[in-house]
HTML snippet that shows the backbone in 3Dmol.js (N, CA, C, O; Angstrom):
<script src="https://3Dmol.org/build/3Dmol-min.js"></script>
<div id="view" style="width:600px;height:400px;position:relative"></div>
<script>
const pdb = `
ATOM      1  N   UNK A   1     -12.244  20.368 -43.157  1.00  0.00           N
ATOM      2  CA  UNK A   1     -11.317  20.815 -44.177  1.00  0.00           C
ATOM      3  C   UNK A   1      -9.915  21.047 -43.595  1.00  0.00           C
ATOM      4  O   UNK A   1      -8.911  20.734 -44.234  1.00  0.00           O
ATOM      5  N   UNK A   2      -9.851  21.697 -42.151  1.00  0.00           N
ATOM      6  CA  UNK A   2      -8.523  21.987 -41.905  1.00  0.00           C
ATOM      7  C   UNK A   2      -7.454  20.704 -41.556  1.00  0.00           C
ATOM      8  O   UNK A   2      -6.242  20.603 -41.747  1.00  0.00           O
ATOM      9  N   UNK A   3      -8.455  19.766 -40.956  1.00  0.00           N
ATOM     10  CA  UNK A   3      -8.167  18.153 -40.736  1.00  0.00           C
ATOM     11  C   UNK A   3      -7.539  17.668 -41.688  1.00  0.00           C
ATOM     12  O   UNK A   3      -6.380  17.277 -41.549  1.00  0.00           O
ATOM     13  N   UNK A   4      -8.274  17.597 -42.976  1.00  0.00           N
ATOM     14  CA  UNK A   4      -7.659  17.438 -44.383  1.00  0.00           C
ATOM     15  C   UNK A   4      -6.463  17.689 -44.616  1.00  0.00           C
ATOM     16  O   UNK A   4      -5.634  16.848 -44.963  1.00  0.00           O
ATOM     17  N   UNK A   5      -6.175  19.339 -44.379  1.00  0.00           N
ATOM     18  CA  UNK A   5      -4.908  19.792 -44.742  1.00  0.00           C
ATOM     19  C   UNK A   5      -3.917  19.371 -43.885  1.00  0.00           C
ATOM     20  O   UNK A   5      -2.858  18.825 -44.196  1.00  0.00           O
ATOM     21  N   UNK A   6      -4.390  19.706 -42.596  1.00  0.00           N
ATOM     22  CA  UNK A   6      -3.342  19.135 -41.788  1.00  0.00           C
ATOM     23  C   UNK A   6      -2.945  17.650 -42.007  1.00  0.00           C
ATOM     24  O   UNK A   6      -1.797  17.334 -41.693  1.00  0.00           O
ATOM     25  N   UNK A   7      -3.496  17.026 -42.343  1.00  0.00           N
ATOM     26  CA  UNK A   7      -3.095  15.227 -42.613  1.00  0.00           C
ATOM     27  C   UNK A   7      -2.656  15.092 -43.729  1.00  0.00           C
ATOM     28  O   UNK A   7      -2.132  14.025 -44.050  1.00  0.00           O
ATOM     29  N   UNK A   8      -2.734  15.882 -44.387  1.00  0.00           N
ATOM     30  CA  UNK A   8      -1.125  16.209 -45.740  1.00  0.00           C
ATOM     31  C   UNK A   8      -0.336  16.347 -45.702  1.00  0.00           C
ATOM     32  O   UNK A   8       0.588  15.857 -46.351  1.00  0.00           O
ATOM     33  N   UNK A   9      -0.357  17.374 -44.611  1.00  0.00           N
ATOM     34  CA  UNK A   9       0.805  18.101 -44.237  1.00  0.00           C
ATOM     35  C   UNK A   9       1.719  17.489 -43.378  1.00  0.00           C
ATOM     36  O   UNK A   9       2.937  17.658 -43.431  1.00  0.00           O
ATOM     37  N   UNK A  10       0.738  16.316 -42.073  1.00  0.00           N
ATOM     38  CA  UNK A  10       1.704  15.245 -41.638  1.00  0.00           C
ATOM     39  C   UNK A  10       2.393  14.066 -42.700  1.00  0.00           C
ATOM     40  O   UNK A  10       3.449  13.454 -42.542  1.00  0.00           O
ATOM     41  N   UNK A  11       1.660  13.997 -43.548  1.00  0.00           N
ATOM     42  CA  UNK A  11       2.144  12.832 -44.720  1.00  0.00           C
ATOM     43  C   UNK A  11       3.397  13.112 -44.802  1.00  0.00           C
ATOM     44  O   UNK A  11       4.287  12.339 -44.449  1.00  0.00           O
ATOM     45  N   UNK A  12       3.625  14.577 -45.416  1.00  0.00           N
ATOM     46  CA  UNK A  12       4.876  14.977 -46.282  1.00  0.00           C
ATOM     47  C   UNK A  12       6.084  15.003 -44.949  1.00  0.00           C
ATOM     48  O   UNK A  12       7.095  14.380 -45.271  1.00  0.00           O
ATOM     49  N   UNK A  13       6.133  15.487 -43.820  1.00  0.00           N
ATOM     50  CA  UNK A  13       6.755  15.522 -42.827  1.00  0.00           C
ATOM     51  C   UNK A  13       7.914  14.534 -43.085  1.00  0.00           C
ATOM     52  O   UNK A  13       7.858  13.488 -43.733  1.00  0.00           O
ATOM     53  N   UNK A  14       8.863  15.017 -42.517  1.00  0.00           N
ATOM     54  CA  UNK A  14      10.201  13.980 -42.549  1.00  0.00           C
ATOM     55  C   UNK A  14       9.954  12.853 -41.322  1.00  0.00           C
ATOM     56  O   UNK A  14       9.451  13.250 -40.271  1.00  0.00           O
ATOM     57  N   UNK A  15      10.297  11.533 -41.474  1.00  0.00           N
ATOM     58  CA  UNK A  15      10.337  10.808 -40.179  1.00  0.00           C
ATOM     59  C   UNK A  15      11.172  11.751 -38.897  1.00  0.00           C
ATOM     60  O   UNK A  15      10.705  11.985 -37.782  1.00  0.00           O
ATOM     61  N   UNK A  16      12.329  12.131 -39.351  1.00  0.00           N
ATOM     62  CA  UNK A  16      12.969  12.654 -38.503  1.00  0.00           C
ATOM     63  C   UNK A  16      12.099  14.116 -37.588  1.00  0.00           C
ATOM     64  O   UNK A  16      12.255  14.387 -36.397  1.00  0.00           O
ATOM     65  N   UNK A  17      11.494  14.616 -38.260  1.00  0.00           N
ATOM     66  CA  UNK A  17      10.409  15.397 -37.197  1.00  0.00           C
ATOM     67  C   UNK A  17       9.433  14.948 -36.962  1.00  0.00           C
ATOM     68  O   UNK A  17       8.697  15.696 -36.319  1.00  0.00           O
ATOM     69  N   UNK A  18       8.925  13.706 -37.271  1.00  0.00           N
ATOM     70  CA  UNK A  18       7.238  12.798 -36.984  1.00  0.00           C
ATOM     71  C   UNK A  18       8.094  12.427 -35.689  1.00  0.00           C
ATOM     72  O   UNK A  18       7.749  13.160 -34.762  1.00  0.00           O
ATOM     73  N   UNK A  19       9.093  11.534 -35.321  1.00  0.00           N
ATOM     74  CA  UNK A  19      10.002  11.085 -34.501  1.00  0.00           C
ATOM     75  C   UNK A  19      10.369  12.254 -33.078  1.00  0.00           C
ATOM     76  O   UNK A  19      10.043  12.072 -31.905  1.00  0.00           O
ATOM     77  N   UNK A  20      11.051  13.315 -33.591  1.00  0.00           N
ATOM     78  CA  UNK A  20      10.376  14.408 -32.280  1.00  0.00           C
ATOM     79  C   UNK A  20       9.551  14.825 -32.000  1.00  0.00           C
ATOM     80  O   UNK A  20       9.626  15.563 -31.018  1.00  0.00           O
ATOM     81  N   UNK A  21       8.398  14.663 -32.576  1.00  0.00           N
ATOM     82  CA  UNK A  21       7.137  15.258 -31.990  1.00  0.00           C
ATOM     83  C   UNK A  21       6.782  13.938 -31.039  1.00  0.00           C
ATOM     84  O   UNK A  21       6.171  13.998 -29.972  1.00  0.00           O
ATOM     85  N   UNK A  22       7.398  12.512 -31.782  1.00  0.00           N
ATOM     86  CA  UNK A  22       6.935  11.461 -30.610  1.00  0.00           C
ATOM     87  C   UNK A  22       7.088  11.637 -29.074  1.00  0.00           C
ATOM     88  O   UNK A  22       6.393  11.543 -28.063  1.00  0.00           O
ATOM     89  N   UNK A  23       8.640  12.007 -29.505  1.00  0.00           N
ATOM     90  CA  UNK A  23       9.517  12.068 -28.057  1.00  0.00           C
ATOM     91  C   UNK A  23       9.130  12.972 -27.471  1.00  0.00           C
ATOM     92  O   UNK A  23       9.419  13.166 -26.290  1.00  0.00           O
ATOM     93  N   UNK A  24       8.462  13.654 -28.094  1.00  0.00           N
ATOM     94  CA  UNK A  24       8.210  15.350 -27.350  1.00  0.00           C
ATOM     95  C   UNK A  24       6.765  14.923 -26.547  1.00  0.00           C
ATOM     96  O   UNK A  24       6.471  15.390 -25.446  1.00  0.00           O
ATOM     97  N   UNK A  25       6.032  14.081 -27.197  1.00  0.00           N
ATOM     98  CA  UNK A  25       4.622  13.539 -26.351  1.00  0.00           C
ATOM     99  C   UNK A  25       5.049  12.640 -25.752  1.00  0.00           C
ATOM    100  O   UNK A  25       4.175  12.187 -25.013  1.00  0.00           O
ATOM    101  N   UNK A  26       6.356  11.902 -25.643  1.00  0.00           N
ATOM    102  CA  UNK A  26       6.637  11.027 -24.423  1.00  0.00           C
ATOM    103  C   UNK A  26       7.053  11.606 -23.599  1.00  0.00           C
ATOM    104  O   UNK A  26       6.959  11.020 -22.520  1.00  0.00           O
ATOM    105  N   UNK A  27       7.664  12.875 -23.552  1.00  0.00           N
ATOM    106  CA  UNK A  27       8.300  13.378 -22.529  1.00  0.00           C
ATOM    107  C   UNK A  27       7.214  13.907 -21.627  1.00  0.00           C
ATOM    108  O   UNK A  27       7.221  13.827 -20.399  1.00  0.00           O
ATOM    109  N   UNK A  28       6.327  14.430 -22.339  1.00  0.00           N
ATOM    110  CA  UNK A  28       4.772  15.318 -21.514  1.00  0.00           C
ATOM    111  C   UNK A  28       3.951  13.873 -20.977  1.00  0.00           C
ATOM    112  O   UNK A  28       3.707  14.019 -19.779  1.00  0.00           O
ATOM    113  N   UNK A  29       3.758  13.353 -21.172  1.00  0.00           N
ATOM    114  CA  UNK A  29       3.547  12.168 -20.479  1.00  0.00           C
ATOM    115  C   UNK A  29       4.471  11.818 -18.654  1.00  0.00           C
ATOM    116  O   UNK A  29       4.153  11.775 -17.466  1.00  0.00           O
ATOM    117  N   UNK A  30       5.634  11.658 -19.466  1.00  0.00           N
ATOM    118  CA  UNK A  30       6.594  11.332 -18.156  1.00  0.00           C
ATOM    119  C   UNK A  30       6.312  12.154 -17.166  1.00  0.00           C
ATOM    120  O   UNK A  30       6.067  11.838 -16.002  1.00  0.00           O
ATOM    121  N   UNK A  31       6.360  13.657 -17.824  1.00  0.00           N
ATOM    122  CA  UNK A  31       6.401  14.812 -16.848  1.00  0.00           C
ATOM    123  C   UNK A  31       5.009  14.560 -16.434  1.00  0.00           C
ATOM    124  O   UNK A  31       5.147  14.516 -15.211  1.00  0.00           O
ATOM    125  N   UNK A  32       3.469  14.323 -16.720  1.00  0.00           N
ATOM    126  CA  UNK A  32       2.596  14.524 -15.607  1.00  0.00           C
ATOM    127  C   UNK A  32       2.642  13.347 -15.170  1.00  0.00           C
ATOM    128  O   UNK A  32       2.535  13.454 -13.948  1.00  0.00           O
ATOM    129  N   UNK A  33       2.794  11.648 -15.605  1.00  0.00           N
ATOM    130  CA  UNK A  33       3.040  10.957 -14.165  1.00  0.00           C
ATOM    131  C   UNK A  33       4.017  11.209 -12.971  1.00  0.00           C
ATOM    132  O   UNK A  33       4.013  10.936 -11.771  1.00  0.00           O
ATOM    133  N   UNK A  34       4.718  11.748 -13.696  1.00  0.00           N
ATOM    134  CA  UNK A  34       6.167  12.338 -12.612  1.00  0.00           C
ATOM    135  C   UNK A  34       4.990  13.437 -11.736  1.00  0.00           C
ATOM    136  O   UNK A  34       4.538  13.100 -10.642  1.00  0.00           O
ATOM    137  N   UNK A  35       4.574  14.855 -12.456  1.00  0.00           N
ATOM    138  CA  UNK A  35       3.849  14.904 -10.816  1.00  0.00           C
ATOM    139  C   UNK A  35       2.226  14.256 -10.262  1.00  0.00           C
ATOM    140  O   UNK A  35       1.590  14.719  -9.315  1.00  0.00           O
ATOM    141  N   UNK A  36       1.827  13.155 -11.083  1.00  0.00           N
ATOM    142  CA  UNK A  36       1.132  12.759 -10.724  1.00  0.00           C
ATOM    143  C   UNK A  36       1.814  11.126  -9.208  1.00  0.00           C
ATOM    144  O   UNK A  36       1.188  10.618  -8.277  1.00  0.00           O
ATOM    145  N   UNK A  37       2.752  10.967  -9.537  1.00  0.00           N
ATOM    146  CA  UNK A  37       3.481  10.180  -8.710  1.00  0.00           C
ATOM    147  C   UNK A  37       4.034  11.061  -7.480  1.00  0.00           C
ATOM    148  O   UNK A  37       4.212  10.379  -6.471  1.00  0.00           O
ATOM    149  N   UNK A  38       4.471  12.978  -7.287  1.00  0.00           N
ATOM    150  CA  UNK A  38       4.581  13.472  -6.686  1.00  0.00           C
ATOM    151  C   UNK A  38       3.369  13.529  -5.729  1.00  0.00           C
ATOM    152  O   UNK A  38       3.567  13.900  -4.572  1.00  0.00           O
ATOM    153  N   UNK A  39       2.128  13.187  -6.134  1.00  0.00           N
ATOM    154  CA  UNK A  39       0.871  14.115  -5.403  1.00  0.00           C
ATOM    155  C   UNK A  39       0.776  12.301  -4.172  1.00  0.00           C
ATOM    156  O   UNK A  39      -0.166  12.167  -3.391  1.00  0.00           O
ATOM    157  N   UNK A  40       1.531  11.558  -4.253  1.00  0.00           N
ATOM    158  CA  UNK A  40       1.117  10.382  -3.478  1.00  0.00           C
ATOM    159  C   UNK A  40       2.329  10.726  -2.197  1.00  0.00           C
ATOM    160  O   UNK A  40       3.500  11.105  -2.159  1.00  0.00           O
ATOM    161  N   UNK A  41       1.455  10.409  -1.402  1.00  0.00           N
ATOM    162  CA  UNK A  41       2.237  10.754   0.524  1.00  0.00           C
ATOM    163  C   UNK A  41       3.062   9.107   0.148  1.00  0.00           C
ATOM    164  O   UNK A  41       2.730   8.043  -0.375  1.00  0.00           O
ATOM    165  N   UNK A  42       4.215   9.666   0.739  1.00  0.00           N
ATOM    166  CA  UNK A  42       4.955   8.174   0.699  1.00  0.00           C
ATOM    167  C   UNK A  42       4.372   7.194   2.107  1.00  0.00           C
ATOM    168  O   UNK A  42       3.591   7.690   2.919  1.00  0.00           O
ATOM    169  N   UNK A  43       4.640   6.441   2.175  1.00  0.00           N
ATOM    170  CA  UNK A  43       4.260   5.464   3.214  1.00  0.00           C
ATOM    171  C   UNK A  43       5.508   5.429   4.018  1.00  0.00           C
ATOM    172  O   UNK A  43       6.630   5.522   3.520  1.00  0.00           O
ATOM    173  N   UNK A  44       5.174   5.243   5.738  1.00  0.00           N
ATOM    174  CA  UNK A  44       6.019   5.209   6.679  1.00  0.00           C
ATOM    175  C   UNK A  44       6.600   3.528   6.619  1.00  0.00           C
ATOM    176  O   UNK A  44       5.927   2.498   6.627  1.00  0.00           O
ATOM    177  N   UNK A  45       7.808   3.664   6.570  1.00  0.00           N
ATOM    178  CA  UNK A  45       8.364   2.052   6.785  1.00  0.00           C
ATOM    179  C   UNK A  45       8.067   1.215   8.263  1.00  0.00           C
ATOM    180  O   UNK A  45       8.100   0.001   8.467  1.00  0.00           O
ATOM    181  N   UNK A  46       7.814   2.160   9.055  1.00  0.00           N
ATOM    182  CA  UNK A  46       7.184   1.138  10.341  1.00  0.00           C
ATOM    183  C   UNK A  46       5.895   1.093  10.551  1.00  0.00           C
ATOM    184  O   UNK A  46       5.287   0.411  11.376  1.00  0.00           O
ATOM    185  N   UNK A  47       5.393   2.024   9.590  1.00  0.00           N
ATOM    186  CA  UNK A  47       3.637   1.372   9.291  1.00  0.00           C
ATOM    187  C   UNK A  47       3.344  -0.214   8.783  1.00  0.00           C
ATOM    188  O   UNK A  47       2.557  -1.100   9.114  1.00  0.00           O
ATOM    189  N   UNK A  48       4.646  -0.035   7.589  1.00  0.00           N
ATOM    190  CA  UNK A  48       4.488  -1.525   6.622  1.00  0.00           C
ATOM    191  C   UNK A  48       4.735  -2.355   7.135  1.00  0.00           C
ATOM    192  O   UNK A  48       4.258  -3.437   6.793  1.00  0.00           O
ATOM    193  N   UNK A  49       5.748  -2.234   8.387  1.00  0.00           N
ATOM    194  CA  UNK A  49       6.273  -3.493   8.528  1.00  0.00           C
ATOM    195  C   UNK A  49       5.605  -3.956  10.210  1.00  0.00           C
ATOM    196  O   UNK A  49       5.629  -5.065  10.743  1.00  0.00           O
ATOM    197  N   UNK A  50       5.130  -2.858  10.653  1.00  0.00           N
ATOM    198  CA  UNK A  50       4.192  -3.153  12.131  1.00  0.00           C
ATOM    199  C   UNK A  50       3.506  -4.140  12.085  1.00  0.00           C
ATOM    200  O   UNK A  50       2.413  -4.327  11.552  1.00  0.00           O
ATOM    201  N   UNK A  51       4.505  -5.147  12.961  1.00  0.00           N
ATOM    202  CA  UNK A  51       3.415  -6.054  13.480  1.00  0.00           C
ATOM    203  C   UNK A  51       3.702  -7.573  12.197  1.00  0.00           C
ATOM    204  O   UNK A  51       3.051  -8.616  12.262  1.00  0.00           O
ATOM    205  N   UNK A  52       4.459  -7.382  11.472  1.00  0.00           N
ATOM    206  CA  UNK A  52       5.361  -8.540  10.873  1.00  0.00           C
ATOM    207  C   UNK A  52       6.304  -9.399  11.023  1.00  0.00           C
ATOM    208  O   UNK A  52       6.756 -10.224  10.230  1.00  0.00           O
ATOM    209  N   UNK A  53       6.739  -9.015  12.727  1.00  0.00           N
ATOM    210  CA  UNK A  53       7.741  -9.643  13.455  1.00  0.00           C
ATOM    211  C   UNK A  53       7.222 -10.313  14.555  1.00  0.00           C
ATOM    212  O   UNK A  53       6.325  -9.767  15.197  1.00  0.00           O
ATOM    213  N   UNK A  54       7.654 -11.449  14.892  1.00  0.00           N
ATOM    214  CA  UNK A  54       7.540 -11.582  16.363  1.00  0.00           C
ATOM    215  C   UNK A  54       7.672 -10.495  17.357  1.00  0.00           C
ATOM    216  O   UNK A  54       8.330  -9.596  16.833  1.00  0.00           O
ATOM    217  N   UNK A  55       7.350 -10.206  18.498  1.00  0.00           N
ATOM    218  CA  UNK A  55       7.511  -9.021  19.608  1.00  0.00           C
ATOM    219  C   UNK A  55       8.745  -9.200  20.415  1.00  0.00           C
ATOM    220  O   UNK A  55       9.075  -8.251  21.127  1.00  0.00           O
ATOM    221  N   UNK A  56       9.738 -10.654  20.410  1.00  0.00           N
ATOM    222  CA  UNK A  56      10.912 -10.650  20.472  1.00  0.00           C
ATOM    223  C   UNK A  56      12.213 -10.084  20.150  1.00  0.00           C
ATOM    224  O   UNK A  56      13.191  -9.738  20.813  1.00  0.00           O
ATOM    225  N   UNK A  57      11.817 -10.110  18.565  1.00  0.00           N
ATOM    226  CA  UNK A  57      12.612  -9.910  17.650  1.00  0.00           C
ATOM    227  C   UNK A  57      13.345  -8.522  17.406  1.00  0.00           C
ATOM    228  O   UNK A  57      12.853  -7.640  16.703  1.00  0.00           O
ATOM    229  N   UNK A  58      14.788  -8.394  18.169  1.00  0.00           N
ATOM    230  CA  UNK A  58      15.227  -7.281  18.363  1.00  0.00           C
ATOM    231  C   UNK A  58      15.699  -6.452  16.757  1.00  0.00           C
ATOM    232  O   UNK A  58      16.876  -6.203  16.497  1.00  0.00           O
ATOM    233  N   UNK A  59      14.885  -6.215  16.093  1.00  0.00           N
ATOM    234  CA  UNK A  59      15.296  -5.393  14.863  1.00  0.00           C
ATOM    235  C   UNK A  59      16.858  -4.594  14.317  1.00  0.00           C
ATOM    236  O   UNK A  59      17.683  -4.640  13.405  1.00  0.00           O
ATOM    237  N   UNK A  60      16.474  -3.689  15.926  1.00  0.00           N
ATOM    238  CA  UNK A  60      17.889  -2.830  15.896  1.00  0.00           C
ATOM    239  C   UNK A  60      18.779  -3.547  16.110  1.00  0.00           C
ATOM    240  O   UNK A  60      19.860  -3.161  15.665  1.00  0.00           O
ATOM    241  N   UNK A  61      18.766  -4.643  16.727  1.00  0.00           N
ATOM    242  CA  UNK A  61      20.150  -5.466  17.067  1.00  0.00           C
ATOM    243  C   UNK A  61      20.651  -6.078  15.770  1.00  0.00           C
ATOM    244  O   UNK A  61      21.790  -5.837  15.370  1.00  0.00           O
ATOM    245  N   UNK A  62      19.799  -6.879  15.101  1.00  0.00           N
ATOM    246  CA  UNK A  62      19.749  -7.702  13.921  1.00  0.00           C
ATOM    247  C   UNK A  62      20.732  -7.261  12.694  1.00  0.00           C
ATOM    248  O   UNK A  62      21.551  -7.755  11.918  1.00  0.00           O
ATOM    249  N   UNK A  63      19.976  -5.713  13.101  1.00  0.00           N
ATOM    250  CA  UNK A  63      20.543  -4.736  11.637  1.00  0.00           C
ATOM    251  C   UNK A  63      21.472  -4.554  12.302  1.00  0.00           C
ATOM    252  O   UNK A  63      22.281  -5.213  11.649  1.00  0.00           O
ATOM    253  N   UNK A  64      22.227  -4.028  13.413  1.00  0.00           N
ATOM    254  CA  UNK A  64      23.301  -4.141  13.907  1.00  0.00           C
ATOM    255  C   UNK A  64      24.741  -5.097  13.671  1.00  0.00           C
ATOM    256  O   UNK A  64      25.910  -4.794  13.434  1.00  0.00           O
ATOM    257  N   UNK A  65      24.022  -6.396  13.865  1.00  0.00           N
ATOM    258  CA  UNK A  65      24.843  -7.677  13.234  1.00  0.00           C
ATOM    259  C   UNK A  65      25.366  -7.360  12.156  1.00  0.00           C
ATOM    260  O   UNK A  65      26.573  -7.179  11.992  1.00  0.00           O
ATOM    261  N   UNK A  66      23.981  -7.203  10.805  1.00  0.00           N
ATOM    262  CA  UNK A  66      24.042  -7.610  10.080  1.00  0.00           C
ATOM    263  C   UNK A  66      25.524  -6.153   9.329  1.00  0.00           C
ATOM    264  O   UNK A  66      26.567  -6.454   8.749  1.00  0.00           O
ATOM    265  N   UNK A  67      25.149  -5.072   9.575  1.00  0.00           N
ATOM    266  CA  UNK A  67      26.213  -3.968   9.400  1.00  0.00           C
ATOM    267  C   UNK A  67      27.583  -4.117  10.019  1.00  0.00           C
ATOM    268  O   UNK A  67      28.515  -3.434   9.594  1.00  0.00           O
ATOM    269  N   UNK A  68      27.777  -5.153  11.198  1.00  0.00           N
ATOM    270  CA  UNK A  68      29.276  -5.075  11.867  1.00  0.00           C
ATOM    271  C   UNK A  68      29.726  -6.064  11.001  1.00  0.00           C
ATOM    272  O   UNK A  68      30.948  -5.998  10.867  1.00  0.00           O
ATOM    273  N   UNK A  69      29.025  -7.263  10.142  1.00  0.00           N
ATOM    274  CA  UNK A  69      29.918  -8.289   9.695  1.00  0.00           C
ATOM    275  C   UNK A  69      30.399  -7.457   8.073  1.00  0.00           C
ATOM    276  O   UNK A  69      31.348  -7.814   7.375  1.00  0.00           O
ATOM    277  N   UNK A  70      29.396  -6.235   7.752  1.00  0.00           N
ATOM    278  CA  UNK A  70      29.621  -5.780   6.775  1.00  0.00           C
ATOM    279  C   UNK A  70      30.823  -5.037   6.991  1.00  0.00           C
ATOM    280  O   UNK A  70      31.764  -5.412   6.292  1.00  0.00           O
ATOM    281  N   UNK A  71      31.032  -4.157   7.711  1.00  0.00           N
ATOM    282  CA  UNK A  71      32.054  -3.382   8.185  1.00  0.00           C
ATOM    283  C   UNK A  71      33.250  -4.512   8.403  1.00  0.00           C
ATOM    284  O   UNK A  71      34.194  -4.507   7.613  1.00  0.00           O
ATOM    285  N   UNK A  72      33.211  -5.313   9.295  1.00  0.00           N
ATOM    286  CA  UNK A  72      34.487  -6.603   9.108  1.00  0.00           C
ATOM    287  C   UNK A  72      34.816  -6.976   7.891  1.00  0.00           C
ATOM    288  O   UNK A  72      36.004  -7.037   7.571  1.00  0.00           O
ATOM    289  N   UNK A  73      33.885  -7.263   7.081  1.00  0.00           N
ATOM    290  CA  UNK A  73      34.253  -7.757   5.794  1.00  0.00           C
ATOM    291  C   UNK A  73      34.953  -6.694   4.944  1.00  0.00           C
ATOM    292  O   UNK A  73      35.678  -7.145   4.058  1.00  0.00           O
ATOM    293  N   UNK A  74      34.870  -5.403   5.052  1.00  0.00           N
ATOM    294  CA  UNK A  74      35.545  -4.273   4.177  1.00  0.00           C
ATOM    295  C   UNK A  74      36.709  -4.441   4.945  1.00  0.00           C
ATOM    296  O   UNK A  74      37.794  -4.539   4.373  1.00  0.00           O
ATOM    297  N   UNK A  75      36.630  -4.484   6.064  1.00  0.00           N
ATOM    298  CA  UNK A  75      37.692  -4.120   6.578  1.00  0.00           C
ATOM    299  C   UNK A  75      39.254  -5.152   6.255  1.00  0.00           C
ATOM    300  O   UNK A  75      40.386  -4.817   5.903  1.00  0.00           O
ATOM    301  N   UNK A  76      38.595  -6.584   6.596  1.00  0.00           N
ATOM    302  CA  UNK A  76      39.582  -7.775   6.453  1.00  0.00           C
ATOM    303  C   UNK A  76      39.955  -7.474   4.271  1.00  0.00           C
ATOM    304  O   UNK A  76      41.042  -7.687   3.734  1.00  0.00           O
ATOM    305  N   UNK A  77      38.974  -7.086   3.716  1.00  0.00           N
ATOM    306  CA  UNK A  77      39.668  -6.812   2.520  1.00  0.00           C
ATOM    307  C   UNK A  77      40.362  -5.609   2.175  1.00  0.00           C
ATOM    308  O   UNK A  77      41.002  -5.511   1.129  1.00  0.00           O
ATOM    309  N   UNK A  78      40.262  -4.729   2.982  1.00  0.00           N
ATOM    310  CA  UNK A  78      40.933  -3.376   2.493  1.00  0.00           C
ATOM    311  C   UNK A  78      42.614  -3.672   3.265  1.00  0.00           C
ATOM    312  O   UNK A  78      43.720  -3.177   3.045  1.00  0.00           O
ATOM    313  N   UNK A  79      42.213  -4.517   4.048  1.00  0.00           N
ATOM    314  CA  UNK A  79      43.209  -4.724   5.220  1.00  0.00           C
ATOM    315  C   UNK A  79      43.469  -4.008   5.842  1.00  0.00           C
ATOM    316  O   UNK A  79      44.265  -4.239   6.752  1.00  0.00           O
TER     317      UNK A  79
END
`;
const viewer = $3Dmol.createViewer("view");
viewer.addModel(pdb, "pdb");
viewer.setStyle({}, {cartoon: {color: "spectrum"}});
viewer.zoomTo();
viewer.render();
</script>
């Protein structure tokens, strides 16, 4: 019976409050994947990438390069 009433009572409802109650259950949503996405340990970036390179392959140097031509390039445009 109270089911009843209550599903009348959503009938008559304006879209405009059927519409925030949506947003209001999308937001409670967001918020527990948000801390359900908190409860995960992030992953170490030299876990992922261990062992994806040759044992040559100087990394730090590379990224080195690759940041001095960046830095040249601001630089030759800022002048």
């Amino acid at each position: 019976m109270l089911t009843k009433k209550l599903k009348k009572e959503i009938e008559i409802l304006p879209c405009e409050v059927l519409q925030e109650m949506e947003d209001f259950i999308k937001t409670l949503k967001i918020k527990k994947d948000m801390k359900e996405a908190q409860k995960v340990k992030p992953l170490s970036l030299y876990g992922i990438w261990k062992g994806k390179f040759p044992e040559e392959f100087d990394l730090d140097k590379e990224l080195y390069e690759i940041r001095s031509g960046w830095k040249k390039n601001l630089e030759d445009i800022n002048g």
